[in-house]
VOGU-3710 file (C-alpha; in Angstrom, 3 decimals, decimal comma):
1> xxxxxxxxxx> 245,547/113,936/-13,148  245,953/111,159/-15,767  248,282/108,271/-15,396  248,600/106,512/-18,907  249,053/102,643/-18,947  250,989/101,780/-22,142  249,905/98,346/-23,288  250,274/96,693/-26,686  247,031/97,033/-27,929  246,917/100,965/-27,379
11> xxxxxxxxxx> 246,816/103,206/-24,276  245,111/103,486/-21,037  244,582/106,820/-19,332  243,253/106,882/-15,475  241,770/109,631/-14,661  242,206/110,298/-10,894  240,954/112,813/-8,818  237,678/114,191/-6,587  235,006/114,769/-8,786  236,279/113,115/-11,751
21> xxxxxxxxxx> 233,647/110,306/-11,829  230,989/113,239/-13,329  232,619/113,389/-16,377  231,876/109,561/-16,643  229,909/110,052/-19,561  232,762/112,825/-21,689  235,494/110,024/-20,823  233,364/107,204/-22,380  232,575/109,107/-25,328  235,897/110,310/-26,171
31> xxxxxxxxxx> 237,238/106,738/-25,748  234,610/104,751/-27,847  233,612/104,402/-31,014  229,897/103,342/-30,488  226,906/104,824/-28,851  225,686/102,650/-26,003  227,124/101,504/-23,041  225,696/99,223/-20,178  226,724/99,916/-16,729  227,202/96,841/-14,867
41> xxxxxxxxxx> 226,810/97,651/-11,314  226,542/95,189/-8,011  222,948/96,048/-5,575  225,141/98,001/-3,002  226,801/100,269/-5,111  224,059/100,435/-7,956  221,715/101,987/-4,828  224,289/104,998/-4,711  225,889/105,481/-7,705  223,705/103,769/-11,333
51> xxxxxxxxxx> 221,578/106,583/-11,445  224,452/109,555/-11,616  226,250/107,483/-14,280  223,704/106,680/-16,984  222,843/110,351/-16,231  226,328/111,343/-17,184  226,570/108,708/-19,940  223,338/110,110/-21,619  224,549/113,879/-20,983  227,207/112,525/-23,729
61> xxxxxxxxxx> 224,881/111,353/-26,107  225,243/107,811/-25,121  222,092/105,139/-25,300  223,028/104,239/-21,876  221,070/101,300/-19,544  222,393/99,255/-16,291  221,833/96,145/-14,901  222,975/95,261/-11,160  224,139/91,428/-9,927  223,902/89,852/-6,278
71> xxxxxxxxxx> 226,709/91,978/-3,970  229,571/89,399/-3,373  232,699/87,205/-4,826  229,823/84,429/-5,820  228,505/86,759/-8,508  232,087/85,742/-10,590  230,301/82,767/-12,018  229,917/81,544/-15,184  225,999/81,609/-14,918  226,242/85,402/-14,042
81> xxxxxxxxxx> 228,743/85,633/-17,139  225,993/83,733/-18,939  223,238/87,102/-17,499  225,872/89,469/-18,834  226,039/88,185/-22,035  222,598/88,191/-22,330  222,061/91,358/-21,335  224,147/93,100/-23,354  222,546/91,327/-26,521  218,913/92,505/-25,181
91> xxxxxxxxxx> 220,496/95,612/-25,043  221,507/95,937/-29,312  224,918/96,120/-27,873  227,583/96,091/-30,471  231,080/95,762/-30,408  231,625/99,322/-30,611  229,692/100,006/-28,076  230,873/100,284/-23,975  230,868/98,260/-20,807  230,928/100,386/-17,608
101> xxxxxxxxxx> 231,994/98,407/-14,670  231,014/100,144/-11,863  231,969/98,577/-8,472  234,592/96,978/-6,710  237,143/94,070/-7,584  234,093/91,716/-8,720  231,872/93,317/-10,481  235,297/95,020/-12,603  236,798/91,106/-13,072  233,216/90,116/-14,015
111> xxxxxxxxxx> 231,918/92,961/-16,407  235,714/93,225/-17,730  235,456/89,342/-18,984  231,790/90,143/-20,355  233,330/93,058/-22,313  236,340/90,648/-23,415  234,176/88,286/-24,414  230,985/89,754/-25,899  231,226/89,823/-29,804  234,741/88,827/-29,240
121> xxxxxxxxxx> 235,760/91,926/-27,504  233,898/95,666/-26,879  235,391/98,305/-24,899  235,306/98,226/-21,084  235,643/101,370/-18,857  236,419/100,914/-15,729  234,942/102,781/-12,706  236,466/101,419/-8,990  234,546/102,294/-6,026  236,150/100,835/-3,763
131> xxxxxxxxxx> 239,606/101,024/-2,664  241,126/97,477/-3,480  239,826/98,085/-7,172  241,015/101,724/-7,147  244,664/100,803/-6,489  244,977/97,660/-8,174  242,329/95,612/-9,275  240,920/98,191/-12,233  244,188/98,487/-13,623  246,245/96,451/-16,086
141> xxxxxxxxxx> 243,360/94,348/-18,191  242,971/90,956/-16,114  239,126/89,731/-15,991  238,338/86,239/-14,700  235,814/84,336/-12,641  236,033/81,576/-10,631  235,240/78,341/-10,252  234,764/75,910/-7,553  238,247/74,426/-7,777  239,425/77,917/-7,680
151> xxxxxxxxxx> 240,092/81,943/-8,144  240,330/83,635/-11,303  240,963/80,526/-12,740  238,500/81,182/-16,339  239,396/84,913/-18,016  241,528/87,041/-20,089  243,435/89,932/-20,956  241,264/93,140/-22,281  242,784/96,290/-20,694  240,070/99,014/-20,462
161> xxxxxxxxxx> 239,345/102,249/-22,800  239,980/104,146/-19,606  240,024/104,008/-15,625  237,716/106,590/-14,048  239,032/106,665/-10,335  237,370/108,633/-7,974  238,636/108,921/-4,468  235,142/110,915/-3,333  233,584/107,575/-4,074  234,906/105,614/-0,977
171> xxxxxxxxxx> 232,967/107,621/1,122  229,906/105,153/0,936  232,832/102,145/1,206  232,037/100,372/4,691  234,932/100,679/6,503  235,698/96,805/6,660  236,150/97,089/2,665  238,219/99,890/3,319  240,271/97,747/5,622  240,462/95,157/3,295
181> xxxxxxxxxx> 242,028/97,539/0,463  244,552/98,307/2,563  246,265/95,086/2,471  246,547/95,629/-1,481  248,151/98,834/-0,487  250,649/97,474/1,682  251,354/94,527/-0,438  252,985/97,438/-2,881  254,837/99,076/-0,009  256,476/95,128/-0,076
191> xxxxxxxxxx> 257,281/94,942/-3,373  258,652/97,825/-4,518  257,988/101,062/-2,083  259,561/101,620/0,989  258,832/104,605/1,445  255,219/104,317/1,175  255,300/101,358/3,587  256,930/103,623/6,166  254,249/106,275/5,018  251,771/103,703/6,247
201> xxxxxxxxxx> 252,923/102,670/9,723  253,636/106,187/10,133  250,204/107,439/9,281  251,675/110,461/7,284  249,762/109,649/3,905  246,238/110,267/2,785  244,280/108,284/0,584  244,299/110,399/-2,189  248,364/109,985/-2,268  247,599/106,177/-1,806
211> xxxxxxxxxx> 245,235/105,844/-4,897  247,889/107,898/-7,015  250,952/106,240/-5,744  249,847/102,582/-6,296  247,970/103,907/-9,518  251,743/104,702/-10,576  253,301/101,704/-9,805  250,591/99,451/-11,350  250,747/101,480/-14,600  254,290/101,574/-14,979
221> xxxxxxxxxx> 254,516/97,474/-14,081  251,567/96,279/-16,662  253,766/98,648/-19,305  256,951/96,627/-18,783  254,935/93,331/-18,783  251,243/93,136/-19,624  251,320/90,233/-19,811  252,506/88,806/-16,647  255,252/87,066/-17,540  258,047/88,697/-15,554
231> xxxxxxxxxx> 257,881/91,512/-13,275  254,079/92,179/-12,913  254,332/88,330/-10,996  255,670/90,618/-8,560  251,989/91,970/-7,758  250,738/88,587/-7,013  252,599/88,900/-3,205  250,742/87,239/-0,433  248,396/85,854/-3,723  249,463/82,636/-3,814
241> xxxxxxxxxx> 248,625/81,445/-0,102  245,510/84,124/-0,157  243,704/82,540/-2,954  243,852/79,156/-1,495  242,700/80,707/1,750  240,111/82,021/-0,226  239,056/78,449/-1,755  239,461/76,660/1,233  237,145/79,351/3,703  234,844/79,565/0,706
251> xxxxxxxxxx> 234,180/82,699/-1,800  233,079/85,475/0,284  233,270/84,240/3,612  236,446/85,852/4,260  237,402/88,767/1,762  239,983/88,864/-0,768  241,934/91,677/1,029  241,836/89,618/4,098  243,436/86,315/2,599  245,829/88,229/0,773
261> xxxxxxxxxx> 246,955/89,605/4,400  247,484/85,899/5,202  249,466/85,201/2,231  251,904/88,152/2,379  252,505/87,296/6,346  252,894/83,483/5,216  255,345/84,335/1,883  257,358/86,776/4,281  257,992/83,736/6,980  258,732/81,213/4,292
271> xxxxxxxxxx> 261,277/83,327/2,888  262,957/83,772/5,859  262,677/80,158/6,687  264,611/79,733/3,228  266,819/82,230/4,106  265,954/84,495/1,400  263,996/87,508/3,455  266,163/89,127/5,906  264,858/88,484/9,575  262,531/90,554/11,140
281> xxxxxxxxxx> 260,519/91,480/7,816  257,372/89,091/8,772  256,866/90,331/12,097  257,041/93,710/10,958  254,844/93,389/8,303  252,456/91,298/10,565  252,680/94,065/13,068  251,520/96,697/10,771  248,509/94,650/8,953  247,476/93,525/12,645
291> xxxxxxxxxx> 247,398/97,299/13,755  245,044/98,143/9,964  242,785/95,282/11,107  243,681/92,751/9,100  244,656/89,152/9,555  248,101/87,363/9,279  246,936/84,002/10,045  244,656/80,396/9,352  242,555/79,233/11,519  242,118/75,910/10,211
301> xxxxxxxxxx> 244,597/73,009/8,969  246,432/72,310/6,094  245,541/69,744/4,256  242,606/71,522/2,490  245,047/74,656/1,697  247,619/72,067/0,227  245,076/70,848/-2,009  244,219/74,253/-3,244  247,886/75,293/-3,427  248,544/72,491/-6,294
311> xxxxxxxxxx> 245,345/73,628/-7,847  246,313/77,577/-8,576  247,427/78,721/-11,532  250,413/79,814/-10,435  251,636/76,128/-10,004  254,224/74,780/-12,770  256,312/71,548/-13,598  258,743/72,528/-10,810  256,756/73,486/-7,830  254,522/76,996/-6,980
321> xxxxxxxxxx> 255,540/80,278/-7,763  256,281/83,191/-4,954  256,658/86,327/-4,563  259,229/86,338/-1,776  260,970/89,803/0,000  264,328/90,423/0,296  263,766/93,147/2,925  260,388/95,638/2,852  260,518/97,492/-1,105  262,821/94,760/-2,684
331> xxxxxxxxxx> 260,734/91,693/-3,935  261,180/88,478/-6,388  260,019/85,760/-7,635  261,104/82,391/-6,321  259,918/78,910/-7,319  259,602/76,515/-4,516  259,400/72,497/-4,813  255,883/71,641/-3,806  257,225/68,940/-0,993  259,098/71,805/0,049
341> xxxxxxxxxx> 256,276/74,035/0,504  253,824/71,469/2,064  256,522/70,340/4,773  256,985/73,868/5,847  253,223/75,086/5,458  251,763/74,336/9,194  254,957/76,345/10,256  254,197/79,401/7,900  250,587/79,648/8,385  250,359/79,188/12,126
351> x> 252,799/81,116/13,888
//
């Protein structure tokens, strides 16, 4: 099936379903102009998957070559950026010509911003292996990498040519990263999808109806606001407190899946602490991440996660932004007075 992402600068179409990812090389060709493409692929999933896609790339008549970076959230620097770059100049890449990101959340953020960047912007094709990137992370045009005083902080806008999401492909996922994915799925039960939350603690839907559903949602948010200036905020639940998590542990010693479990179960407890999320939603929330595997709370103190709070990018003149729930599938977004947040964070986090 194709779900088409409407965006200002033209459509997206994801392709979903088993088997779709060999006609890799047909969907790049009938999205872009040009007649290379370089697959940028991490040494995990390069080891399973380069090989089948420049052979589907050059099937299509595409001059197709592939370069893979270090596994891991480290590899969204601006010295790998710096590689890319390169690389697709060695290459006799133009800016007609295609970047395939094939991998998970960091190799799409980090071959995404190469493509946005290169020449001032060349088409970027997205391929998610894994399931984080296949429900969220693919879709909607955000590339960034980090930098020591924080996530995602350095990037831009350039929504791709076209998605290419396989479910077949988690099969070689470890199941930790499938865990981790998860907690993007649930986050969209919170937001806007009760049903689908129930669906989860019920264990009545497969993965396949998981990639699609969230696939739906995410579409049909980035075409009301590419831009994230209004309701696609709403996908940054559990974000806020996750990212600092993420800065605080250090990039890739706890997973991005993982601190956005945190964050949700920390947003959910604040909100009720404000009186804004009906009681009962954290611990049911935290009940169903704890029985997926995932974590709902820091292990360490918080005056380091302060700090990183009133770094993020979400922070503004009057305090951070949240995502708080109303009740499970009704969200919003709520601004709360940083000496607000920091008297009540040892409270939220450690429960």
């Amino acid at each position: 099936m194709t779900i088409e992402v409407h965006a200002a600068g033209g459509s997206c179409p994801i392709y979903v379903g088993d088997g779709v990812f060999s006609s890799l090389g047909e969907i790049t060709e009938r999205h872009i102009r040009g007649v290379r493409a370089t697959v940028v692929s991490d040494a995990n999933v390069g080891n399973f998957y380069m090989d089948r896609a420049l052979e589907s790339l050059r099937c299509a008549g595409i001059s197709a070559e592939g370069i893979c970076v270090p596994a891991g959230e480290g590899s969204k620097s601006i010295e790998m950026l710096c590689t890319l770059w390169n690389t697709l100049h060695g290459y006799g890449m133009t800016r007609s010509d295609a970047v395939v990101a094939l991998g998970g959340g960091v190799v799409g953020d980090l071959a995404g911003f190469a493509a946005a960047t290169f020449m001032r912007g060349c088409p970027v094709v997205q391929v998610p292996t894994s399931l984080l990137a296949q429900v969220d992370s693919s879709i909607g045009g955000k590339t960034a990498i980090d930098m020591p005083y924080g996530k995602n902080l350095i990037g831009a806008f350039h929504q791709p040519a076209a998605v290419v999401t396989d479910p077949q492909l988690l099969s070689t996922l470890p199941p930790d990263r499938f865990t981790e994915g998860m907690a993007e799925v649930v986050k969209y039960g919170c937001i806007c999808d009760a049903e689908l939350f129930c669906g989860i603690e019920n264990g009545t839907v497969g993965t396949e109806e998981i990639v699609v559903r969230c696939a739906e949602i995410k579409a049909g948010v980035v075409s009301r606001d590419e831009f994230d200036s209004g309701e696609r905020m709403k996908l940054n639940f559990g974000h806020t407190v996750g990212h600092a998590v993420e800065n605080v542990m250090g990039y890739g010693w706890i997973s991005h899946g993982e601190a956005v479990s945190v964050g949700m179960v920390a947003s959910a407890r604040l909100g009720e602490r404000m009186g804004i999320t009906a009681s009962g939603v954290s611990e049911r929330l935290a009940a169903l991440l704890t029985s997926l595997g995932l974590p709902v709370k820091c292990e360490f103190g918080v005056s380091d996660l302060s700090r990183a709070l009133l770094a993020d990018k979400k922070m503004c003149s009057k305090g951070i932004r949240f995502v708080m729930l109303r009740d499970i599938g009704v969200s919003e977004c709520v601004t709360v007075a940083s000496e607000d947040l920091l008297k009540s964070l040892e409270w939220v986090i450690g429960q």
